[in-house]
C-alpha positions as a Python dict, from the first residue, in 0.01 Angstrom:
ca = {
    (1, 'X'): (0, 0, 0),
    (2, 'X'): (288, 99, -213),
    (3, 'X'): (335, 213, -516),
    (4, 'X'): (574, 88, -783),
    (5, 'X'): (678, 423, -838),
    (6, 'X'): (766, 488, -460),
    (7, 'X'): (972, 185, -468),
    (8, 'X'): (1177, 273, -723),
    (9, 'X'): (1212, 653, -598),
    (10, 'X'): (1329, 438, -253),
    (11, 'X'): (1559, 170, -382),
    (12, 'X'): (1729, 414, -611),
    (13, 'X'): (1809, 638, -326),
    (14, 'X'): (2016, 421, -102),
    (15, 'X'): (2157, 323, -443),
    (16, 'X'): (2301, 660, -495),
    (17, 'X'): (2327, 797, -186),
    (18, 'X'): (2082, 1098, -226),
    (19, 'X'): (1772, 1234, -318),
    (20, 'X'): (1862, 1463, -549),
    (21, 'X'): (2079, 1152, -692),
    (22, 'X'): (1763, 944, -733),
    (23, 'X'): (1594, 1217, -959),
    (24, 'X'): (1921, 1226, -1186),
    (25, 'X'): (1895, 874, -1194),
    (26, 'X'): (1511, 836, -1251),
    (27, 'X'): (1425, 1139, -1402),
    (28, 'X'): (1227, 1317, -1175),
    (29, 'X'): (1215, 1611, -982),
    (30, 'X'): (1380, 1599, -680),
    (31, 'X'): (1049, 1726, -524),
    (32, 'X'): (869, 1424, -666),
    (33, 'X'): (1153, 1164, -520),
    (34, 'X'): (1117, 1295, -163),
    (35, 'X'): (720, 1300, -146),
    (36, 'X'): (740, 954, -278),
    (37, 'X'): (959, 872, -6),
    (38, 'X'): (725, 1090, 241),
    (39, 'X'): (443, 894, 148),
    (40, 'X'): (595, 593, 220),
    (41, 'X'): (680, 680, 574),
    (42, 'X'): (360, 819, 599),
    (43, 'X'): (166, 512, 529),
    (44, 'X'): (459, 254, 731),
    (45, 'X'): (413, 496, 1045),
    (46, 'X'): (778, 539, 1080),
    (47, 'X'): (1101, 678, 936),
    (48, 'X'): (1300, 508, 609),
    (49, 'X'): (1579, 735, 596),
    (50, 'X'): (1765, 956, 866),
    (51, 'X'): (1800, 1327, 723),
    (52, 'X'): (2027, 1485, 998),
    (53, 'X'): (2320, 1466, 818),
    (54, 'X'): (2439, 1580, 499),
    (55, 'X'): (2317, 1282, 308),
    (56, 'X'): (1982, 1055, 398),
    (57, 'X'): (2112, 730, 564),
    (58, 'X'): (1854, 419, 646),
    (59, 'X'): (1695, 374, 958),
    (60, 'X'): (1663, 0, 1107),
    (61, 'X'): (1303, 3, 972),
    (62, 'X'): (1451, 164, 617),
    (63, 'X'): (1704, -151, 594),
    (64, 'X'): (1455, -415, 681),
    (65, 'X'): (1251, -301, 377),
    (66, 'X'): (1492, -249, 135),
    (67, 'X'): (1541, -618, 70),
    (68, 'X'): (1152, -670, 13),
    (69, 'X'): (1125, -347, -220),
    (70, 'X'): (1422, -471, -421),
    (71, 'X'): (1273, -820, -464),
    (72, 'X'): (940, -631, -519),
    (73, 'X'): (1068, -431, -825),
    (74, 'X'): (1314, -751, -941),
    (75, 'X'): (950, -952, -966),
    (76, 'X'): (738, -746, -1134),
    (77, 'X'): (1044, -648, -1421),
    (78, 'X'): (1077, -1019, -1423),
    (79, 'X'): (655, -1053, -1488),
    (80, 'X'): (710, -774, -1777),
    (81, 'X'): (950, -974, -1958),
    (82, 'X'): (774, -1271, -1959),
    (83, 'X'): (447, -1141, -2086),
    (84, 'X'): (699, -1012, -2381),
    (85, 'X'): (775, -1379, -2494),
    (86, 'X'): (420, -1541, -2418),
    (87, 'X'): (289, -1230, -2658),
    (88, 'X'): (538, -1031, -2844),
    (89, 'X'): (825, -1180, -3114),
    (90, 'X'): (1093, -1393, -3007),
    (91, 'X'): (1467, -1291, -3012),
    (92, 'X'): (1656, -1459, -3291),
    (93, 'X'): (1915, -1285, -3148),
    (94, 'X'): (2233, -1490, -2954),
    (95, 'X'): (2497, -1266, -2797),
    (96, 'X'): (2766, -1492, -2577),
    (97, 'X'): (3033, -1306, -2347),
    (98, 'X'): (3307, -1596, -2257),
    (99, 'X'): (3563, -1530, -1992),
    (100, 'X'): (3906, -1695, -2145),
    (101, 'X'): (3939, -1839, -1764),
    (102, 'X'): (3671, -2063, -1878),
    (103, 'X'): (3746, -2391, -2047),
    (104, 'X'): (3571, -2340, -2465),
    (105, 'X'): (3638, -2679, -2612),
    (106, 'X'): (3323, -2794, -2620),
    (107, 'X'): (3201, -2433, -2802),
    (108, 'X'): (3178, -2569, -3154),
    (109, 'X'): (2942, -2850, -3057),
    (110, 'X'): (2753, -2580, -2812),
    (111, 'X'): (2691, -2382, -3151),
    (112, 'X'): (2619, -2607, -3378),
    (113, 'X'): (2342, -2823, -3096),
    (114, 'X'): (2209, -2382, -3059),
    (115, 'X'): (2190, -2347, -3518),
    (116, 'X'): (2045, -2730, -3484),
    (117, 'X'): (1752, -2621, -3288),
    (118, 'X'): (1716, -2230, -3361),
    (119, 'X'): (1815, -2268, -3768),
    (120, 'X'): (1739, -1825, -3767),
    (121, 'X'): (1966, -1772, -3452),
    (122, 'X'): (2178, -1560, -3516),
    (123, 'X'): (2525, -1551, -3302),
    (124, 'X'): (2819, -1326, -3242),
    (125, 'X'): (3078, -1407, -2959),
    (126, 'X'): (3261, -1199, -2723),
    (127, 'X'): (3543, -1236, -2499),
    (128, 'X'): (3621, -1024, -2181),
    (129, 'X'): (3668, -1032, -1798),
    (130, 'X'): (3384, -1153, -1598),
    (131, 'X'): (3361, -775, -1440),
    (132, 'X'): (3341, -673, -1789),
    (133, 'X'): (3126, -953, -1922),
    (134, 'X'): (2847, -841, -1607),
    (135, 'X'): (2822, -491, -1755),
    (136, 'X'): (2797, -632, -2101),
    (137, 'X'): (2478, -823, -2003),
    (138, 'X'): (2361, -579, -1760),
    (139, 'X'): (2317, -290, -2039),
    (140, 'X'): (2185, -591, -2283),
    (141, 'X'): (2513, -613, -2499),
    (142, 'X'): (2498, -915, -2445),
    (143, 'X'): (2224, -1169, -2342),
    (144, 'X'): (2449, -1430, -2186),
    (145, 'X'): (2780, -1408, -2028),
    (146, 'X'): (2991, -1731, -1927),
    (147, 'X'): (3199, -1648, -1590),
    (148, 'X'): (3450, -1684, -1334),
    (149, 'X'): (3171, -1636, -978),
    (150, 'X'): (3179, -1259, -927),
    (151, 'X'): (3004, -1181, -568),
    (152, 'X'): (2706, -1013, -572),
    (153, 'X'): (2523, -978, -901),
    (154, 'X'): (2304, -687, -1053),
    (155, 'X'): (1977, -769, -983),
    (156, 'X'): (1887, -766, -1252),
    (157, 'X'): (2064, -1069, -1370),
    (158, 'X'): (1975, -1448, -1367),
    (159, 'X'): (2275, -1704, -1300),
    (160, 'X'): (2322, -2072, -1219),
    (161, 'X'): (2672, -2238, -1189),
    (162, 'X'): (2725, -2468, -1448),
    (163, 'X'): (3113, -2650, -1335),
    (164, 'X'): (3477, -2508, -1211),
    (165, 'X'): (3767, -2442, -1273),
    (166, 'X'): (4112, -2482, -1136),
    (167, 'X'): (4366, -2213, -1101),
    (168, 'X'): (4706, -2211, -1016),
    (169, 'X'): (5044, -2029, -889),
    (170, 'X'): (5289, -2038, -1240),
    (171, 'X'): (5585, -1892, -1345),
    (172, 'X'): (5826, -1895, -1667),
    (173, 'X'): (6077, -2212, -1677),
    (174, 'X'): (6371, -1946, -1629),
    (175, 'X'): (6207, -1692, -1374),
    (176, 'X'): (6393, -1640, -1059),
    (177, 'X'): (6149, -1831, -853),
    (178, 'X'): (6205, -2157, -1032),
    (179, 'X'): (6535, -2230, -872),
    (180, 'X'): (6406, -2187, -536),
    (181, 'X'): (6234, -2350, -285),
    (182, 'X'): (5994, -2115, -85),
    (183, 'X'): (5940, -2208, 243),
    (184, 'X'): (5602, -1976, 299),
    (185, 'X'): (5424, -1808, 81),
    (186, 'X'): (5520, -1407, 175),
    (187, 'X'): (5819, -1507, -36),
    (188, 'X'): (5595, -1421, -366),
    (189, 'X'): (5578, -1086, -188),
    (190, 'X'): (5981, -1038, -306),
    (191, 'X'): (5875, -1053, -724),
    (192, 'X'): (5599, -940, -931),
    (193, 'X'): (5255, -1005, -925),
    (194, 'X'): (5086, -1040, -1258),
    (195, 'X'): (4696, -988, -1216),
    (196, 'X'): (4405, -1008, -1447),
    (197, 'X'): (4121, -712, -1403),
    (198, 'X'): (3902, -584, -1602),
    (199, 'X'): (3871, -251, -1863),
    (200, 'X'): (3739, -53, -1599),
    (201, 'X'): (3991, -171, -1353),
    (202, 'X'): (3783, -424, -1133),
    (203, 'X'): (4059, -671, -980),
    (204, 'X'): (3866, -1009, -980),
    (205, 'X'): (3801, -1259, -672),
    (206, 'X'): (4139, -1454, -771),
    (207, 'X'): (4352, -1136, -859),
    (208, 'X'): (4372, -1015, -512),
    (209, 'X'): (4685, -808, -505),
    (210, 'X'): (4960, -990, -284),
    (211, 'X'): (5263, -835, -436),
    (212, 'X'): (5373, -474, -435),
    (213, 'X'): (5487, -442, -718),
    (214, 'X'): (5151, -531, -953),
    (215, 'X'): (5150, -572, -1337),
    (216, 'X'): (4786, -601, -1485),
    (217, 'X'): (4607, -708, -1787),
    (218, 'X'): (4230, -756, -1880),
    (219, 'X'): (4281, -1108, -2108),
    (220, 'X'): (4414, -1442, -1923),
    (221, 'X'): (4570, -1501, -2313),
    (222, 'X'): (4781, -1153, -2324),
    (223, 'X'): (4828, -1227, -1900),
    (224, 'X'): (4989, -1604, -2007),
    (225, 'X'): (5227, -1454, -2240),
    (226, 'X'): (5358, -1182, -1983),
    (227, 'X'): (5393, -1511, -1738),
    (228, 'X'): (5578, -1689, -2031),
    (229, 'X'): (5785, -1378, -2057),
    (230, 'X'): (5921, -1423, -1736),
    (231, 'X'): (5805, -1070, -1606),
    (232, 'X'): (5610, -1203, -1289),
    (233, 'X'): (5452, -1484, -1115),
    (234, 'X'): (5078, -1499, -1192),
    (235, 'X'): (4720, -1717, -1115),
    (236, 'X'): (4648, -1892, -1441),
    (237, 'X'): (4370, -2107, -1502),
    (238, 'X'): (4538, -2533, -1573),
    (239, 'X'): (4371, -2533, -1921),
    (240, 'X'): (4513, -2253, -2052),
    (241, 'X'): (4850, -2299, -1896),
    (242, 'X'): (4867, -2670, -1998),
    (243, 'X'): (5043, -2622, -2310),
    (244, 'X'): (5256, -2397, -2180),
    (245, 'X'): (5398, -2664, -1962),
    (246, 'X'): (5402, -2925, -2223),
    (247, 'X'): (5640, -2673, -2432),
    (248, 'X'): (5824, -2624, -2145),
    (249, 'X'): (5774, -2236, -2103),
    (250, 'X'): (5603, -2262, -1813),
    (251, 'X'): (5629, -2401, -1400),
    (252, 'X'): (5415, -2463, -1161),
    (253, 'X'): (5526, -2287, -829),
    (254, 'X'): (5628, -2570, -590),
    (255, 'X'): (5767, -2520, -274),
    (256, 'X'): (5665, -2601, 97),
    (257, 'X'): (5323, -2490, 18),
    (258, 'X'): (5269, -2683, -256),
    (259, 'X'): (4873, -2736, -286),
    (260, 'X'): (4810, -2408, -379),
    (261, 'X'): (4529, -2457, -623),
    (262, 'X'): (4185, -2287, -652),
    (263, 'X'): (3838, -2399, -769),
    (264, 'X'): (3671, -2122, -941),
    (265, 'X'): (3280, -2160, -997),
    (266, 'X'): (3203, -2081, -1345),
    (267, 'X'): (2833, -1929, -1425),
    (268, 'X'): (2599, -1882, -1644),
    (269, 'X'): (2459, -1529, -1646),
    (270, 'X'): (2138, -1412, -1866),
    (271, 'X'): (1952, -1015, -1813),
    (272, 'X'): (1574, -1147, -1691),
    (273, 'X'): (1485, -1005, -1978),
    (274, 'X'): (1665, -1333, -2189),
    (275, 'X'): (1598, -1563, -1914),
    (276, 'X'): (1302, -1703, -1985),
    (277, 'X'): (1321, -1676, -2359),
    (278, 'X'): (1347, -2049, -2512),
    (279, 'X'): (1607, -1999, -2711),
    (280, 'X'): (1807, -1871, -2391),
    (281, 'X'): (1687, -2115, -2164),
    (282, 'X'): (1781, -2385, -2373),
    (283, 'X'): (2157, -2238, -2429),
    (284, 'X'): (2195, -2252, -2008),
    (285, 'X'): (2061, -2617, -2108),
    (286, 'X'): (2297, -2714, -2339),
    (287, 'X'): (2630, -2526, -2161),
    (288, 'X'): (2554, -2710, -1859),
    (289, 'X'): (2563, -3006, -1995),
    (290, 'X'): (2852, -2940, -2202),
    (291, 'X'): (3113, -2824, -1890),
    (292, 'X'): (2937, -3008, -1591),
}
């Protein structure tokens, strides 16, 4: 009934708003996007997209759709790359983006069980914030990200969680907060809020701004040494603050509200078209088993 190239013309334009937008996007004439889209209506007997204002907005029929054409164009991209592996070379080619929030002990023997199995892999490691890490796999820099959960995904990524991890309030041993007792938590609202986000300024799930006054840096490393510093109070994943407390540089906020600890969901993320690959399926393999 449809065409693939309809869909695409109609998923791309309540992606970018407009149908001129979609042409940029897909390069096409904008004539060619809206008689896609008119031929769609044409053969569904009713409307997709509202056109009395300024920009085309969806109709109840256009959002009910939308769902199905995404999943429509997610499958058959998905078919494409498979057909690659079962017929064309394989990649030799391993390119891991690791949030620091995400325990890495166990990377050695994750490398050395990959080189055991795929002697011609060859690897190169990144590090970035899980916004950042999403792009990286999304435009194919790299073919599997490790991350802190991120809300909705591109679809054009794969993901399964693999473990957690815990995060906490801390603060340095001679910050103003550690010779008080807070009785609710507004009173971090008084001192400054240390927040991790990424290069393109994406505040993650856990760096919710609660402070006014807001210090920020993309690395949970360069963000534990500006806690240590003693220039704000800031979420820190346990492992990484561990030492820190064992050195005695670092507290963890106490007060009346004590159990202030979150479990973050750490994922596995691979472009579909690594997914199915076996040298990527058997990475997800091997990292679950590693951090579960």
């Amino acid at each position: 009934m449809f065409s693939l190239e309809q869909l695409h013309a109609f998923v791309a334009t309540t992606e970018v708003g407009s149908f001129s937008a979609a042409a940029r996007k897909l390069g096409k004439a904008q004539s060619v996007i809206s008689q896609q889209i008119i031929n769609m209506e044409i053969d569904c007997g009713s409307e997709l997209f509202d056109r009395s204002g300024r920009y085309p907005i969806l109709t109840t029929q256009g959002e009910q759709l939308l769902p199905y054409a995404q999943a429509t164009i997610s499958q058959f991209e998905r078919l494409n790359h498979k057909a690659q592996h079962l017929f064309g070379e394989h990649n030799s080619a391993f390119v891991l983006a690791m949030d620091e929030g995400v325990p890495l002990k166990h990377l050695p023997t994750f490398l050395a069980a990959l080189a055991q199995r795929y002697p011609m892999v060859q690897v190169e490691c990144l590090s970035a914030s899980s916004h950042d890490i999403i792009e990286l796999v999304q435009t194919k820099r790299a073919t599997t990200g490790l991350i802190l959960t991120e809300g909705n995904l591109p679809h054009s990524l794969d993901f399964e969680s693999i473990g957690s991890v815990t995060f906490d309030v801390y603060i340095a041993k001679d910050h103003p907060l550690a010779s008080r007792e807070l009785k609710n938590i507004d009173e971090l609202k008084l001192y400054r809020q240390l927040v991790m986000r990424s290069k393109n300024a994406q505040v993650s799930t856990l760096g919710q701004q609660f402070s006014p006054d807001v210090w920020y840096a993309d690395s949970f490393n360069v963000l534990l040494e500006m806690v240590k510093g003693g220039f704000g109070w800031g979420l820190l994943p346990e492992h990484l603050a561990k030492q820190g407390i064992q050195n005695n540089e670092l507290l963890k906020l106490t007060g009346d509200f004590t159990h202030l600890a979150w479990q973050a969901n750490i994922d596995v993320i691979q472009h579909q078209q690594w997914s199915s690959d076996p040298l990527h399926r058997d990475a997800r393999k091997l990292l679950r088993a590693l951090i579960l």
